[in-house]
PDB file of N, CA, C and O in Angstrom, chain B, residues numbered from 101:
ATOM      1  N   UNK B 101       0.846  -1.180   0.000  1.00  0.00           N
ATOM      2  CA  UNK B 101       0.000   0.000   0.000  1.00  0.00           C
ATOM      3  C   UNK B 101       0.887   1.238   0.000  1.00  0.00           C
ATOM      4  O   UNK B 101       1.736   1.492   0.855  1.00  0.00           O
ATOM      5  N   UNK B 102       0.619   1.896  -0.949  1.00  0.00           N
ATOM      6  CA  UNK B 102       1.401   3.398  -1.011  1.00  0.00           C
ATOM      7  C   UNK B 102       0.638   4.448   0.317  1.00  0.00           C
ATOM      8  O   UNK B 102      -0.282   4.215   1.101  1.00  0.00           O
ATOM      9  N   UNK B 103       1.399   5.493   0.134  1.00  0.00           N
ATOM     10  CA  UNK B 103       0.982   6.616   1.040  1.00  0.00           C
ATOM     11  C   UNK B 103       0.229   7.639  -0.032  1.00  0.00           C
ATOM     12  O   UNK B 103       0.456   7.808  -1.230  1.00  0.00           O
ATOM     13  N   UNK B 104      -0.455   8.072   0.580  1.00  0.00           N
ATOM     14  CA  UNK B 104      -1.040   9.746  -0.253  1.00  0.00           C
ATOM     15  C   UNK B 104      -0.459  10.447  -1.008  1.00  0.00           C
ATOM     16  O   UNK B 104       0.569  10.970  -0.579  1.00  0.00           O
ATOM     17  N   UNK B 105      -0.744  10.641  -1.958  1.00  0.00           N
ATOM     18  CA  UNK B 105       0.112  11.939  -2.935  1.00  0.00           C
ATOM     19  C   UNK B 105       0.294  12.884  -2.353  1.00  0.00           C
ATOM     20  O   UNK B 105      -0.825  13.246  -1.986  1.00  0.00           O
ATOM     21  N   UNK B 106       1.216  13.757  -1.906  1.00  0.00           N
ATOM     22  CA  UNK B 106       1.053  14.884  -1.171  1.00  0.00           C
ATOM     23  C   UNK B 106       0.569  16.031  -2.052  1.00  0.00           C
ATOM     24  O   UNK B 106       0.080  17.072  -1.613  1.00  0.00           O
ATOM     25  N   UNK B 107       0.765  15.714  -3.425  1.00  0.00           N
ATOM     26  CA  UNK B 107       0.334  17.178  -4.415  1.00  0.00           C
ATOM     27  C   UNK B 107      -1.478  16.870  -4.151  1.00  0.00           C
ATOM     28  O   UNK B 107      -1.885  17.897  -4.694  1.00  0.00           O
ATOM     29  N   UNK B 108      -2.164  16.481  -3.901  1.00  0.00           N
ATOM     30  CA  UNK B 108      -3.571  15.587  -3.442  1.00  0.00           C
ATOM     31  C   UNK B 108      -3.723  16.188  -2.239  1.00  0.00           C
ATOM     32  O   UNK B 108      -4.495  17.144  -2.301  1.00  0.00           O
ATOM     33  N   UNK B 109      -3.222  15.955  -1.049  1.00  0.00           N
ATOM     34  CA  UNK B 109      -3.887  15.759   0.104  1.00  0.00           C
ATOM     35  C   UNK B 109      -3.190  16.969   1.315  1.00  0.00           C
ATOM     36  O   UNK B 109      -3.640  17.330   2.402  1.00  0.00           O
ATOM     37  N   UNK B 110      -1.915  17.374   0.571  1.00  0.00           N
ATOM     38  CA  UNK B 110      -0.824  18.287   1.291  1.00  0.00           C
ATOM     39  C   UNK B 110       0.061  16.854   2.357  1.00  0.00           C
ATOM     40  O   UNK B 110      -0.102  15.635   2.304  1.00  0.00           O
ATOM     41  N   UNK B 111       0.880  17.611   3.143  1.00  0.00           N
ATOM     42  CA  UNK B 111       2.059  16.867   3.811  1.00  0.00           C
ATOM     43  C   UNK B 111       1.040  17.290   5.619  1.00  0.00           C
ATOM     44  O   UNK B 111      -0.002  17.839   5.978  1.00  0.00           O
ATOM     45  N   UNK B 112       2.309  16.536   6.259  1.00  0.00           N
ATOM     46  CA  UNK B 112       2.241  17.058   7.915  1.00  0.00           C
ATOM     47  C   UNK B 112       2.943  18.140   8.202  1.00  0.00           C
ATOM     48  O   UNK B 112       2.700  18.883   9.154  1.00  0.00           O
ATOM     49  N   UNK B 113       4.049  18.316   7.213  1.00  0.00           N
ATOM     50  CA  UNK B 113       4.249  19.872   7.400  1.00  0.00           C
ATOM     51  C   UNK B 113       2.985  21.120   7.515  1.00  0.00           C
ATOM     52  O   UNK B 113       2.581  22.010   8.262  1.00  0.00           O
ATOM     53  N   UNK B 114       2.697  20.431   6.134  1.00  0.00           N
ATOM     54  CA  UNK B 114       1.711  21.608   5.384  1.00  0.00           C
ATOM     55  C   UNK B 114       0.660  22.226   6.573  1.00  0.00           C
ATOM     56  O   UNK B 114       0.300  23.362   6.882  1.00  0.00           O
ATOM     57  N   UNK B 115       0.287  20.470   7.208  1.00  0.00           N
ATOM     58  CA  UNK B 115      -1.414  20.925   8.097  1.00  0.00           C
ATOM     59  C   UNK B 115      -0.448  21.629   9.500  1.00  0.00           C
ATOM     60  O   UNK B 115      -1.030  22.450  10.208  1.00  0.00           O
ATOM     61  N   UNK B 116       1.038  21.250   9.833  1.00  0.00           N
ATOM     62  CA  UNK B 116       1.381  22.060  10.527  1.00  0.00           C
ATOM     63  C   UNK B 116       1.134  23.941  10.724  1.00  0.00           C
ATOM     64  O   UNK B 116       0.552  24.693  11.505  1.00  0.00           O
ATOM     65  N   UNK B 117       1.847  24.031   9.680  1.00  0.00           N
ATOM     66  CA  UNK B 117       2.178  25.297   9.114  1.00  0.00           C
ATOM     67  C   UNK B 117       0.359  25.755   9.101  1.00  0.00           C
ATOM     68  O   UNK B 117       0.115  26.956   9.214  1.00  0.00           O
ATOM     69  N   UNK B 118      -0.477  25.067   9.004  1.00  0.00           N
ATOM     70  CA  UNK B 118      -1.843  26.010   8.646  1.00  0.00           C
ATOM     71  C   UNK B 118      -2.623  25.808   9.743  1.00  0.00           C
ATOM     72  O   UNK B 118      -3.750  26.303   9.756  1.00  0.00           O
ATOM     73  N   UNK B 119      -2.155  25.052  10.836  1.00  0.00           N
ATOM     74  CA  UNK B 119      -2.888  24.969  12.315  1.00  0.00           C
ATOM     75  C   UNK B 119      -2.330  26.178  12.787  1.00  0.00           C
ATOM     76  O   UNK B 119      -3.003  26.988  13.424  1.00  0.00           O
ATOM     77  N   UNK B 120      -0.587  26.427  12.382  1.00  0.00           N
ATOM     78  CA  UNK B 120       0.457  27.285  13.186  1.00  0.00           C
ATOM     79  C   UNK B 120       0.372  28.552  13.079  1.00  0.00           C
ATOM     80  O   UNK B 120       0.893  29.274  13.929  1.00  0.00           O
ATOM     81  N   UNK B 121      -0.507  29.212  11.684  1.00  0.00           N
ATOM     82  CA  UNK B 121      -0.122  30.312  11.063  1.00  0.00           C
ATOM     83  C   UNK B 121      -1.976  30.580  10.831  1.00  0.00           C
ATOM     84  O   UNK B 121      -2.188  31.056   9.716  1.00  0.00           O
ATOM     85  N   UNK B 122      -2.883  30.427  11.414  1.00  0.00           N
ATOM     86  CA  UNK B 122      -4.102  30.823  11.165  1.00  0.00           C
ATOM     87  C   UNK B 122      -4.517  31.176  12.464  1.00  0.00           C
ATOM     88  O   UNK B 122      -3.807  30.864  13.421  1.00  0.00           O
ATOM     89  N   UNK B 123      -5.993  32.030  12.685  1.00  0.00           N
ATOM     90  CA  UNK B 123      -6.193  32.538  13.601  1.00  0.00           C
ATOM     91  C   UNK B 123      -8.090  32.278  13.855  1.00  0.00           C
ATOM     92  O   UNK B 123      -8.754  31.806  14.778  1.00  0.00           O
ATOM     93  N   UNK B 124      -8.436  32.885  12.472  1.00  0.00           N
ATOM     94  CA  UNK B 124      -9.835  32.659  12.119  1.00  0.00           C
ATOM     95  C   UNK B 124     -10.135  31.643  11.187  1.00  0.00           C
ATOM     96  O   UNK B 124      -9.500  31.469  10.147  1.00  0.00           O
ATOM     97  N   UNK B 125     -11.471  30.716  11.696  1.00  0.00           N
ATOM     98  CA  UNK B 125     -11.865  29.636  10.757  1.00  0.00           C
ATOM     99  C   UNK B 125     -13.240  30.282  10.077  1.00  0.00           C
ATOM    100  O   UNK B 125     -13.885  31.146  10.671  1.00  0.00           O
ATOM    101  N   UNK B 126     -13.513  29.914   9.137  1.00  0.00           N
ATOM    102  CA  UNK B 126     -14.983  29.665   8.883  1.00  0.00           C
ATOM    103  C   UNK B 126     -15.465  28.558   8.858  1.00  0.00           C
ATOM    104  O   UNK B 126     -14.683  27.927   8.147  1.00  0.00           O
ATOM    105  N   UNK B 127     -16.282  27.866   9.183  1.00  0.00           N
ATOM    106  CA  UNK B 127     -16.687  26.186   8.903  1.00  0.00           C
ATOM    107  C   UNK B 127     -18.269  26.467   8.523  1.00  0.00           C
ATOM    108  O   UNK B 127     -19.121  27.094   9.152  1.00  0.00           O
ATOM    109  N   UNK B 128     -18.337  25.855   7.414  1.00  0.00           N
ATOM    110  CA  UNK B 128     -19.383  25.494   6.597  1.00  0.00           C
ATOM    111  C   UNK B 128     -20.342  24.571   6.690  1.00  0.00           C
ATOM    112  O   UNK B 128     -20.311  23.695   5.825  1.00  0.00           O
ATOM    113  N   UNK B 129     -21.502  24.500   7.796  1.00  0.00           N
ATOM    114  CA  UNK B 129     -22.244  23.593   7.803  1.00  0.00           C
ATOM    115  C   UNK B 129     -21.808  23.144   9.172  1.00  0.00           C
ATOM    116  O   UNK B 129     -21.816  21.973   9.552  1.00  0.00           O
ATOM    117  N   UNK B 130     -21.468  24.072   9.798  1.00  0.00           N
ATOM    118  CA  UNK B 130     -21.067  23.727  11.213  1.00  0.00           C
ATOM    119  C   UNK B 130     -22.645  24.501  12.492  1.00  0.00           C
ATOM    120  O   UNK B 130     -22.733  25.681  12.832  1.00  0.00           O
ATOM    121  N   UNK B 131     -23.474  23.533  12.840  1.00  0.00           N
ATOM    122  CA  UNK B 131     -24.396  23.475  13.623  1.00  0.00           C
ATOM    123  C   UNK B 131     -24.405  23.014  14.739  1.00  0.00           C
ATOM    124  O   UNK B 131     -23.347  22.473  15.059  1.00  0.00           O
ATOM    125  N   UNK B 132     -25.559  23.010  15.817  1.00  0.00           N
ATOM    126  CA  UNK B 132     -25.323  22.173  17.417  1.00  0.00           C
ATOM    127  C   UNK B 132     -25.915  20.665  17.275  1.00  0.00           C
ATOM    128  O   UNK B 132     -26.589  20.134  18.157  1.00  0.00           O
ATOM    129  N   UNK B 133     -25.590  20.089  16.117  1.00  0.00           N
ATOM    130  CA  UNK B 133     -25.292  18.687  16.310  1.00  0.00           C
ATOM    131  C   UNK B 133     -23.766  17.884  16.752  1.00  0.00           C
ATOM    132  O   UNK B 133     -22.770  17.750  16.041  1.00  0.00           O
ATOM    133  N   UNK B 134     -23.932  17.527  17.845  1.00  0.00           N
ATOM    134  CA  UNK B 134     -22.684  17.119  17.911  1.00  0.00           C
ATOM    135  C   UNK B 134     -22.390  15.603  17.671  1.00  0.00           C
ATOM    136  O   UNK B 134     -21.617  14.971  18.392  1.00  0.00           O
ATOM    137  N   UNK B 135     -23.050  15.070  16.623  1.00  0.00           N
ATOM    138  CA  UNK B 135     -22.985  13.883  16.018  1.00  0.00           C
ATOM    139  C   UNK B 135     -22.114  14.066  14.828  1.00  0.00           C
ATOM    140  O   UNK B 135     -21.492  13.119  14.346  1.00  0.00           O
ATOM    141  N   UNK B 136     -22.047  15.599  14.220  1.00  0.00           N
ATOM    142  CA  UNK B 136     -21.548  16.055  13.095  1.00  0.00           C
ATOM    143  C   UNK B 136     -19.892  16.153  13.067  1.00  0.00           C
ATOM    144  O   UNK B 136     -19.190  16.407  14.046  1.00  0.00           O
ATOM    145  N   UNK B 137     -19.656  16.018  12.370  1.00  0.00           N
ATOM    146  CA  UNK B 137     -17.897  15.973  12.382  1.00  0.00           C
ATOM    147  C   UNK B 137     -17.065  17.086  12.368  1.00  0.00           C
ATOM    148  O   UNK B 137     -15.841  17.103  12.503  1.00  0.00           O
ATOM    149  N   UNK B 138     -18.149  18.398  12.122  1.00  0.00           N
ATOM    150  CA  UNK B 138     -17.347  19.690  11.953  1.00  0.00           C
ATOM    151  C   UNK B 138     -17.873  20.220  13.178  1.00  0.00           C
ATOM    152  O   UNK B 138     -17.561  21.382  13.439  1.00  0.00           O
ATOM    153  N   UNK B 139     -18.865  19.386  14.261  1.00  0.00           N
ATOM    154  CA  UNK B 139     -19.116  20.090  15.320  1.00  0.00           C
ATOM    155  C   UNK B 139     -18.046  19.758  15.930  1.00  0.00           C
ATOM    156  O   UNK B 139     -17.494  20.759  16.388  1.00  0.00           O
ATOM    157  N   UNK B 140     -17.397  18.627  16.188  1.00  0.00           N
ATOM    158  CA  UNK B 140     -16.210  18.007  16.719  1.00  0.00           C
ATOM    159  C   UNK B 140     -15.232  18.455  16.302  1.00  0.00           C
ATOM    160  O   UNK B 140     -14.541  18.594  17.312  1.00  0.00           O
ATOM    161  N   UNK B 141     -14.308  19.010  14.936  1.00  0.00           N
ATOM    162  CA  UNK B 141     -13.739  19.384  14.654  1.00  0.00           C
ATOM    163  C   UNK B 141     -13.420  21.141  14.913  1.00  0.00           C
ATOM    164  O   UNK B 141     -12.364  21.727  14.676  1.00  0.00           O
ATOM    165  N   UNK B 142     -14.669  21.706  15.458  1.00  0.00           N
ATOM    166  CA  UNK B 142     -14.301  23.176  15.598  1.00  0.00           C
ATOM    167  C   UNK B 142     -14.431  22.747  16.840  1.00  0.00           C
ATOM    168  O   UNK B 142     -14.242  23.939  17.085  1.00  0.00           O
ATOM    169  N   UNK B 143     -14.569  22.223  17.914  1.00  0.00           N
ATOM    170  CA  UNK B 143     -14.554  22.226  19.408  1.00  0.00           C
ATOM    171  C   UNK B 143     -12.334  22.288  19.187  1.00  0.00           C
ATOM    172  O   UNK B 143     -11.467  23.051  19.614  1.00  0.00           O
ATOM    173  N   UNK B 144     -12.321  20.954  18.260  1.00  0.00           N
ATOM    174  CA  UNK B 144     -10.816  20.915  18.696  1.00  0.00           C
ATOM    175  C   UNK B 144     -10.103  21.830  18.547  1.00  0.00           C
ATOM    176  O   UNK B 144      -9.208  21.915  19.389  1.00  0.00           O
ATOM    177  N   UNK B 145     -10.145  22.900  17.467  1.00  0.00           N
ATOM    178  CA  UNK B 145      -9.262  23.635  16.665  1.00  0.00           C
ATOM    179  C   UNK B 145     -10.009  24.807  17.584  1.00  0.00           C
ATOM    180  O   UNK B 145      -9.201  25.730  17.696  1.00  0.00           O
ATOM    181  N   UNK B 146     -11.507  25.182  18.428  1.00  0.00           N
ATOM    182  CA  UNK B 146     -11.212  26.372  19.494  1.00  0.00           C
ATOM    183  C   UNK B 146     -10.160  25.953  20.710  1.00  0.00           C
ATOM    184  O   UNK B 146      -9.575  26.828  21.349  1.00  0.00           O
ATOM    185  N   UNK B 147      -9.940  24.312  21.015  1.00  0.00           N
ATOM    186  CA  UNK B 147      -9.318  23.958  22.201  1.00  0.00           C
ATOM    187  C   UNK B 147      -7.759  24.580  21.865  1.00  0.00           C
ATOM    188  O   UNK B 147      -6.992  24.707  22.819  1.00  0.00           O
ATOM    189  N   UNK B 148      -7.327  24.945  20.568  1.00  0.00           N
ATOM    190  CA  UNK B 148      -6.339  25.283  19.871  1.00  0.00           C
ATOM    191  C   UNK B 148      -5.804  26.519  19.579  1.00  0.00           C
ATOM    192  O   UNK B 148      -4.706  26.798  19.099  1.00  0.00           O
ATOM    193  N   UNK B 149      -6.999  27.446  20.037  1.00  0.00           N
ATOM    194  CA  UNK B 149      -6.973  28.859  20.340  1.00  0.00           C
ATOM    195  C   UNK B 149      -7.676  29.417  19.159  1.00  0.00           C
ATOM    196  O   UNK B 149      -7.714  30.616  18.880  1.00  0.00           O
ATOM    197  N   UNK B 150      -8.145  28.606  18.592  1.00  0.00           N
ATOM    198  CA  UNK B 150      -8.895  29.029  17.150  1.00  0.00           C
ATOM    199  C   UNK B 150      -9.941  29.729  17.383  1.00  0.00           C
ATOM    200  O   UNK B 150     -10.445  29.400  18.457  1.00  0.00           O
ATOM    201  N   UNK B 151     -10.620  30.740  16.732  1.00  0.00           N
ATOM    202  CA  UNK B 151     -11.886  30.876  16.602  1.00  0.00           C
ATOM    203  C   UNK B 151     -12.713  30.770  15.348  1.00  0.00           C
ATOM    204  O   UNK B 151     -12.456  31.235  14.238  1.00  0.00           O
ATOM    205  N   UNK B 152     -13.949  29.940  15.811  1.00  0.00           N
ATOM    206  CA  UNK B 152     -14.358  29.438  14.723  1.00  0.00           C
ATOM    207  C   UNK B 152     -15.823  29.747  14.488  1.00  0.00           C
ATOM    208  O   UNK B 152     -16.749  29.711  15.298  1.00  0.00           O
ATOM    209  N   UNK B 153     -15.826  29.970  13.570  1.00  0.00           N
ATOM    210  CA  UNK B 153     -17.210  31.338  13.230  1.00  0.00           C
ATOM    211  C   UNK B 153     -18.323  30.166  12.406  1.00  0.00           C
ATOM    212  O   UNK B 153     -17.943  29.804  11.293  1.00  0.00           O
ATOM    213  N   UNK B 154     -19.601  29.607  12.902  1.00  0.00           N
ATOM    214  CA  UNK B 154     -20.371  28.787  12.022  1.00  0.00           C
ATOM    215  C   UNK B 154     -21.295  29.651  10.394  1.00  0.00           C
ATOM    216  O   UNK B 154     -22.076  30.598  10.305  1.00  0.00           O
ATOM    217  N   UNK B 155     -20.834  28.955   9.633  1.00  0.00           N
ATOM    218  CA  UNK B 155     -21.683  29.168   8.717  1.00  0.00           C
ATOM    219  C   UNK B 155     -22.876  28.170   8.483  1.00  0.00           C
ATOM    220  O   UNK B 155     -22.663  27.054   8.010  1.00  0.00           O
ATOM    221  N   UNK B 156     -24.042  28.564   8.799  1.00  0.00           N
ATOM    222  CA  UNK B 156     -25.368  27.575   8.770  1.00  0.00           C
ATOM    223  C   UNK B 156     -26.362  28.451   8.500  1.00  0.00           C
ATOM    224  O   UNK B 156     -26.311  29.668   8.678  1.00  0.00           O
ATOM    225  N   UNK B 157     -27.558  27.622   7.929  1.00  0.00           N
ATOM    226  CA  UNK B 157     -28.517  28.082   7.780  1.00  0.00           C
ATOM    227  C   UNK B 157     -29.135  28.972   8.723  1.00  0.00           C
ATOM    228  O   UNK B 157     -29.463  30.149   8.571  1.00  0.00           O
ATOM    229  N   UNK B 158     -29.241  28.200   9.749  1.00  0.00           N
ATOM    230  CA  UNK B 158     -29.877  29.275  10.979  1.00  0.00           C
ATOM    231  C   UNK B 158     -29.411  30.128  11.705  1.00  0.00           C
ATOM    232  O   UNK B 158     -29.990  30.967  12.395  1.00  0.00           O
ATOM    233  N   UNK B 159     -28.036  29.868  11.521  1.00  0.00           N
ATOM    234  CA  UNK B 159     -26.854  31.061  12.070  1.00  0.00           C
ATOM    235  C   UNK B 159     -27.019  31.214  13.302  1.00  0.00           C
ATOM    236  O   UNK B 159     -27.154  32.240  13.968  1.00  0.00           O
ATOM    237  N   UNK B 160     -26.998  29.686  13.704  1.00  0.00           N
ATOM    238  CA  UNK B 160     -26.765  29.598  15.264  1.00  0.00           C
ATOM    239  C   UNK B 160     -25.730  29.788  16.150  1.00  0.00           C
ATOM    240  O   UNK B 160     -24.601  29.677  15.671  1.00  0.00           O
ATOM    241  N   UNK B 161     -25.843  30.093  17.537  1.00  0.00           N
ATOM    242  CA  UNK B 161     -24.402  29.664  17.915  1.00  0.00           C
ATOM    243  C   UNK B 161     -23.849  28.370  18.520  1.00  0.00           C
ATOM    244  O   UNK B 161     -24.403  27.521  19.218  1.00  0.00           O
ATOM    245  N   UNK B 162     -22.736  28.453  18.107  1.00  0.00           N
ATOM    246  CA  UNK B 162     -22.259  26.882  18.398  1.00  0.00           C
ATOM    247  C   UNK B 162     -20.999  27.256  19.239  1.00  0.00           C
ATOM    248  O   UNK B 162     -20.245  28.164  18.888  1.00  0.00           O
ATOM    249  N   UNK B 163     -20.833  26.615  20.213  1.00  0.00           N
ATOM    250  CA  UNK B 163     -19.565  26.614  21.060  1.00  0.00           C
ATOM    251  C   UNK B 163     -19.136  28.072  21.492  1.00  0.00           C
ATOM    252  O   UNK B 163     -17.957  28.382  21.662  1.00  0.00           O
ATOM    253  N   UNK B 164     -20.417  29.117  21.685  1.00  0.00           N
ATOM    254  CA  UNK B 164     -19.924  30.233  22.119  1.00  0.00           C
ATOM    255  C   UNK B 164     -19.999  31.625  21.547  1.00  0.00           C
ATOM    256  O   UNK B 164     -20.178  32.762  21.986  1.00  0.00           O
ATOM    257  N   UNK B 165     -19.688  30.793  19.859  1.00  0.00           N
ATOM    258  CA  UNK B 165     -19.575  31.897  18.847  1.00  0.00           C
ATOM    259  C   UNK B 165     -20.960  32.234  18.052  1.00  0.00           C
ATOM    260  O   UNK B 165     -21.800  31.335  18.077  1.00  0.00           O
ATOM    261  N   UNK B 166     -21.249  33.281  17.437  1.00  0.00           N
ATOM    262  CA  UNK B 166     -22.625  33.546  16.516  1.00  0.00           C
ATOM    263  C   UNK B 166     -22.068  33.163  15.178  1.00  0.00           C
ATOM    264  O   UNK B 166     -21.004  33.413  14.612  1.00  0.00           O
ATOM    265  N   UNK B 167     -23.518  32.228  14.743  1.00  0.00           N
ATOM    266  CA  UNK B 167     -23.070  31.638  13.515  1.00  0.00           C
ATOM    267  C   UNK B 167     -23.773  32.514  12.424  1.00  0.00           C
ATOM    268  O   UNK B 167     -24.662  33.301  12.750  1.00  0.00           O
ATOM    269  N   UNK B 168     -23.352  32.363  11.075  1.00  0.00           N
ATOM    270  CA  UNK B 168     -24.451  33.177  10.282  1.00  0.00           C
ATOM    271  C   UNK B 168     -24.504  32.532   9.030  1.00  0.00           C
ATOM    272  O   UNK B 168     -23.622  31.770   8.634  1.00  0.00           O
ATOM    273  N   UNK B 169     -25.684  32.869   8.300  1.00  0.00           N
ATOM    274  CA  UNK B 169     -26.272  32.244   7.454  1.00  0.00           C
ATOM    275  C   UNK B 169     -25.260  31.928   6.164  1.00  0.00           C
ATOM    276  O   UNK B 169     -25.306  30.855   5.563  1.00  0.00           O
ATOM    277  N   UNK B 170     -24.337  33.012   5.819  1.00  0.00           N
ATOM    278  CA  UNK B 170     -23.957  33.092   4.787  1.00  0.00           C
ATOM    279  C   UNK B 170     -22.362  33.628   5.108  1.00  0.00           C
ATOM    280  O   UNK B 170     -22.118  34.497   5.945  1.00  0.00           O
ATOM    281  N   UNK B 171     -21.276  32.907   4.239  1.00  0.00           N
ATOM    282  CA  UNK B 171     -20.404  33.683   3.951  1.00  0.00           C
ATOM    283  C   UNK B 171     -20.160  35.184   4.066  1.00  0.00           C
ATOM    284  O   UNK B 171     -19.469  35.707   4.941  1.00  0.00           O
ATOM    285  N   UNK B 172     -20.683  35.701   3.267  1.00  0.00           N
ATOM    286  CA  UNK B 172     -21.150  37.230   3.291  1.00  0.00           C
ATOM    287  C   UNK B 172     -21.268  37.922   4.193  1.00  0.00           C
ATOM    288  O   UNK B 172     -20.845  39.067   4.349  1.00  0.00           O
ATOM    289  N   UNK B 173     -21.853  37.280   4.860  1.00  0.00           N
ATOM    290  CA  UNK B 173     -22.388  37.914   6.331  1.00  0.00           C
ATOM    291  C   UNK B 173     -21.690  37.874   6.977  1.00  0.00           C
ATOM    292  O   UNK B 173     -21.259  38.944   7.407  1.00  0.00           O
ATOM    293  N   UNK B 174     -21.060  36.460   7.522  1.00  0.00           N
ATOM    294  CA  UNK B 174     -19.910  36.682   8.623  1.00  0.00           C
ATOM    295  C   UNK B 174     -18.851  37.283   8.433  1.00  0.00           C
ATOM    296  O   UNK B 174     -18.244  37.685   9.426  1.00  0.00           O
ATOM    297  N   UNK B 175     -18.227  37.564   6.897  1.00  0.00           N
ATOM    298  CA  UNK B 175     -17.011  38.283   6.710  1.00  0.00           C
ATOM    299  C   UNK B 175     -17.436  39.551   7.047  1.00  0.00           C
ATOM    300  O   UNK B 175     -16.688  39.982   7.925  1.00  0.00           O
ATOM    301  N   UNK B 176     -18.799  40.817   6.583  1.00  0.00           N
ATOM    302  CA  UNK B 176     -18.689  41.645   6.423  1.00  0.00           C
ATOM    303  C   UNK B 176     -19.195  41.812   8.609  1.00  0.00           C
ATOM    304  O   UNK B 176     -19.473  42.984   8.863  1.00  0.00           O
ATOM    305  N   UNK B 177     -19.263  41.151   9.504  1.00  0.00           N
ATOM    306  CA  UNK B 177     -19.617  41.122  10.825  1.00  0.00           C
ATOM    307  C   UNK B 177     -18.060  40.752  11.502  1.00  0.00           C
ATOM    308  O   UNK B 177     -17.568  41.334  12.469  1.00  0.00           O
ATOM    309  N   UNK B 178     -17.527  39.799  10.841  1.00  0.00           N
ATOM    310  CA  UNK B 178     -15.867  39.353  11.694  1.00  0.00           C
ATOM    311  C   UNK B 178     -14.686  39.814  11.179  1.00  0.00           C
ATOM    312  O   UNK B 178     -13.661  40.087  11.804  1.00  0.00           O
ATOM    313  N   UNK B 179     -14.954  39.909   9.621  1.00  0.00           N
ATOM    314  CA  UNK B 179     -14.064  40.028   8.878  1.00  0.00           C
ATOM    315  C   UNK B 179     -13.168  38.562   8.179  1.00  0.00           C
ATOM    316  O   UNK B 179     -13.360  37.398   8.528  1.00  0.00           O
ATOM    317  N   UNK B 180     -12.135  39.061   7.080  1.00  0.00           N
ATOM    318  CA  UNK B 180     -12.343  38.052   6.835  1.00  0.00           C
ATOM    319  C   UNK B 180     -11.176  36.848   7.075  1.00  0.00           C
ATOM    320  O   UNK B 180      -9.998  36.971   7.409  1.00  0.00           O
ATOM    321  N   UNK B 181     -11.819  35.865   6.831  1.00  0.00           N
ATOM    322  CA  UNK B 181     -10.871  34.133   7.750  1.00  0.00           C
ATOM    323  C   UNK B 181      -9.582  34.184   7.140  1.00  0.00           C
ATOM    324  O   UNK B 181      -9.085  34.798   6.196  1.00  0.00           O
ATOM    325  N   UNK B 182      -9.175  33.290   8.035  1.00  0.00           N
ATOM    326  CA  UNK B 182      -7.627  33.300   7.418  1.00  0.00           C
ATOM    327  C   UNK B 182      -7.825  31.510   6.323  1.00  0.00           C
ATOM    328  O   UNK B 182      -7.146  31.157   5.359  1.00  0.00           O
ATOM    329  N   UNK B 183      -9.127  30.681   7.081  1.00  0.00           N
ATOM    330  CA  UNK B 183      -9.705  29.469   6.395  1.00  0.00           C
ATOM    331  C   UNK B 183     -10.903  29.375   6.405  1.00  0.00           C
ATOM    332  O   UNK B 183     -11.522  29.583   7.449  1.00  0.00           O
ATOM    333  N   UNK B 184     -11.562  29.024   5.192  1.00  0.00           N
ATOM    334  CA  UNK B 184     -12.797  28.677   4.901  1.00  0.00           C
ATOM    335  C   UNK B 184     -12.678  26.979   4.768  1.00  0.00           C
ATOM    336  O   UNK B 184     -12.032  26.413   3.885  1.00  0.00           O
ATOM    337  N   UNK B 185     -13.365  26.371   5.728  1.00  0.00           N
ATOM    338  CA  UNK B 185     -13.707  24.806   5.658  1.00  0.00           C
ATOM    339  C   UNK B 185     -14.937  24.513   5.370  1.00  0.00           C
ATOM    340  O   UNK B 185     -15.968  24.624   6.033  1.00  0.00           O
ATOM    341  N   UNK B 186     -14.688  24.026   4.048  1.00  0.00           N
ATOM    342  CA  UNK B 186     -16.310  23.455   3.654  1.00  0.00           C
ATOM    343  C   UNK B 186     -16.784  22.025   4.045  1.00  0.00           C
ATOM    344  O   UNK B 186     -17.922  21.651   3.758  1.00  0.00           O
TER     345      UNK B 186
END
């Protein structure tokens, strides 16, 4: 079994360098289900000092933060991410 292409998937450097060097997330479809994988995934990356801004339909808040409906919205309210996770 081979390993991952890194031109594909990036290296452990890479996700280093972009845990190391970011500040603001956006997450896409991030709601208060915590069955969901991006609810779990922005708990870790706030345990990380992240802040992570939900983009959802209902523009709830999740873990603290106000979520909002649209892209649009949260950039022109937070400004804008250093990552958008869809």
């Amino acid at each position: 079994m081979t390993g991952r292409d890194p031109r594909l998937y990036g290296t452990a450097e890479t996700a280093s360098r972009i845990l190391e060097d970011t500040a603001v997330w956006f997450v896409v479809g991030l709601g208060n289900n915590p069955d969901r994988d991006a609810y779990v995934i922005a708990e870790m990356l706030q345990s990380q000092g992240k802040r992570v801004i939900p983009i959802y339909p209902r523009a709830e808040v999740v873990h603290g933060e106000q979520g909002y409906a649209t892209i649009t919205e949260a950039t022109a309210a937070v400004g804008t991410p250093d990552i958008v996770d869809l």
